[in-house]
C-alpha positions in Angstrom: 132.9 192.0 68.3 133.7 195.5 68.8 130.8 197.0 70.2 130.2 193.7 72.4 133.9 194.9 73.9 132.5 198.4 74.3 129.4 198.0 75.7 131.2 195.3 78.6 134.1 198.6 79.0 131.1 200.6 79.6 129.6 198.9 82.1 133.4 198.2 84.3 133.4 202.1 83.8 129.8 202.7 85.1 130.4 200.3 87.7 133.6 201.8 88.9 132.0 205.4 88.9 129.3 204.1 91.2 131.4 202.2 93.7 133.8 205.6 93.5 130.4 207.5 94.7 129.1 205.6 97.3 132.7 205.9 99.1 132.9 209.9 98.5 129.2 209.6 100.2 129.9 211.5 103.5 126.4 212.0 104.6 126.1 208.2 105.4 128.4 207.0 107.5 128.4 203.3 108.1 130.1 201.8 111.4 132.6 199.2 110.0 134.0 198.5 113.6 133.9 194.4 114.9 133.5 193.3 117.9 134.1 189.7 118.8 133.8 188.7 122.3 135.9 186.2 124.3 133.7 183.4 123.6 133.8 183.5 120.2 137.6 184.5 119.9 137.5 180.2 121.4 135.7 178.9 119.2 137.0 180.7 116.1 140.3 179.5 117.0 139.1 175.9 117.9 137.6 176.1 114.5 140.6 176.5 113.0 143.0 174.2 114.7 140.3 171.8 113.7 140.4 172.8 109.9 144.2 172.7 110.6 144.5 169.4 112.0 141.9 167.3 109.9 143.8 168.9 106.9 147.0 167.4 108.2 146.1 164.3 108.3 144.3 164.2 105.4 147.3 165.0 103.7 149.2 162.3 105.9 146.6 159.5 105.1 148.8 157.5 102.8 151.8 157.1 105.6 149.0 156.8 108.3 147.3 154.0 106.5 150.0 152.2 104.7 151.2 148.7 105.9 154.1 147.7 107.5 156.3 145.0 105.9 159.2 143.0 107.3 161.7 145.6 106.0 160.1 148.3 108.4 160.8 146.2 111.1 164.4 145.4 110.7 167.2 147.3 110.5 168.8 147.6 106.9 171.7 149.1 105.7 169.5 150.0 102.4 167.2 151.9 105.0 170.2 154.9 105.2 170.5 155.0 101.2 167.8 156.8 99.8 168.3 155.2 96.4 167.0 152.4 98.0 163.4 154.1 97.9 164.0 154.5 94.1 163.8 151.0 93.1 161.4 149.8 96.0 158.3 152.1 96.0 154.6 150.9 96.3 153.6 149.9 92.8 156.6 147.2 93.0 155.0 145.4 95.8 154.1 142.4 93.0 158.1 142.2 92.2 159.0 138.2 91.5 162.7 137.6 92.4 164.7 136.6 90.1 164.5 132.3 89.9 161.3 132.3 91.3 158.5 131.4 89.4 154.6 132.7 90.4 153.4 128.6 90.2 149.5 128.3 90.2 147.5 125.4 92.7 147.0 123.8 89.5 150.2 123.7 88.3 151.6 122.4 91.4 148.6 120.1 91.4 150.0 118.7 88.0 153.5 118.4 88.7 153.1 116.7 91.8 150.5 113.9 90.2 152.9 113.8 87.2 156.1 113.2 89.5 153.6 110.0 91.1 152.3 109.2 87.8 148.5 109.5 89.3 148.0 112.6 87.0 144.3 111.5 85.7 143.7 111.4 81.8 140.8 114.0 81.7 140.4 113.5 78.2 139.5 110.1 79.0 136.8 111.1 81.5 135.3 113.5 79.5 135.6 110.7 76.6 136.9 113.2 73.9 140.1 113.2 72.1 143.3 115.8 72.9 142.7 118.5 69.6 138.8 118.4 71.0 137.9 122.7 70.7 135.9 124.3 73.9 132.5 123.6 72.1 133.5 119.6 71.9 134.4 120.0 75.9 131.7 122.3 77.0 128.7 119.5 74.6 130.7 116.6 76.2 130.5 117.8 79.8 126.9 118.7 78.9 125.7 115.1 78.0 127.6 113.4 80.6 126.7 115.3 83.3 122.7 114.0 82.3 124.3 111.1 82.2 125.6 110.6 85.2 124.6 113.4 87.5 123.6 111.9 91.1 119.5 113.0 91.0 119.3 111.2 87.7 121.5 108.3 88.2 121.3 107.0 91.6 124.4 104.6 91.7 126.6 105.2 94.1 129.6 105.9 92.5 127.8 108.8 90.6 129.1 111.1 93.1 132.5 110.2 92.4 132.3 109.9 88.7 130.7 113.6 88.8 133.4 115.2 91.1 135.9 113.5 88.7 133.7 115.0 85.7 133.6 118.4 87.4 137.9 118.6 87.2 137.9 117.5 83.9 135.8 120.3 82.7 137.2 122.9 84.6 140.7 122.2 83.5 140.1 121.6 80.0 137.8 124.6 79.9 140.3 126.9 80.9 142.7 127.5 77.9 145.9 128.3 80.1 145.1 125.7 82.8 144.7 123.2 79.5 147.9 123.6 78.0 149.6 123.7 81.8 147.9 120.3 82.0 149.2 119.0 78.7 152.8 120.5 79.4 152.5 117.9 82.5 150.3 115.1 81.0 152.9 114.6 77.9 155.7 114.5 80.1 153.9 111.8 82.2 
């Protein structure tokens, strides 16, 4: 380790010696003077305010591009406290209110049938029974929809028994769409 640190000091002192040389050198004489015309003098400076400006707003880009919501278009009183930008900032933009609930389609789909006791028994058109697991659902769906699919079975209410086949599979499929469906179903 030593003589690797002495031979790299060696070569910063050789190196210094040299550079020390060549400026002592008064026999050549090199001209170090730059001229820049007019012309130039423009376009460097253009150059610059260019550099300058795209660097601005490339810095700026998040206030340039972010949206506007309705609280930048009205006046609040929260607008003059800055605490106010504390507990509102961008990551909060999925923030539920308090009582609200984030209801799905499908959930609103089941209430609604429930409430007019037209909530279909999808058990019953998949002909399986309630503790049936995914694999039951997914062989059931399978057979029946040989069964009754409308290029094999060419009655006309194939369609409609399909469609009706098609929901039943996709809800009872779907684990949290299942038990949102038997929340509403047992209630019914």
């Amino acid at each position: 380790m030593k003589k690797i640190s002495m031979v790299i000091i060696g070569i910063i002192f050789i190196g210094m010696i040299h550079t020390v040389s060549g400026q002592l050198d008064n026999k050549k004489k090199i001209e170090t003077e730059l001229i820049v015309t007019d012309e130039q003098k423009i376009i460097l400076f253009g150059s610059f305010a260019l550099i300058v400006i795209c660097l601005f707003v490339y810095l700026a880009r998040d206030i340039i591009l972010r949206r506007k919501t309705p609280y930048d278009f009205t006046e609040f009183d929260s607008k003059k406290d800055k605490t106010y930008e504390k507990y509102h900032s961008d990551w909060t933009d999925d923030y539920e209110p308090i009582g609200s609930k984030n209801i799905s389609e499908e959930e609103n789909e089941f209430r609604i049938t429930s409430k007019n006791s037209s909530l279909p028994d999808y058990y019953k058109i998949l002909e399986i029974s309630q503790n049936a697991s995914s694999v039951e659902i997914k062989n059931q769906y399978r057979i029946l929809a040989k069964k009754i699919h409308p290029d094999k079975n060419k009655s006309k209410k194939s369609e409609e028994i399909m469609v009706q086949i098609n929901k039943a599979y996709e809800i009872l499929s779907n684990e949290e769409l299942r038990k949102k469906y038997d929340r509403y179903f047992k209630k019914n």
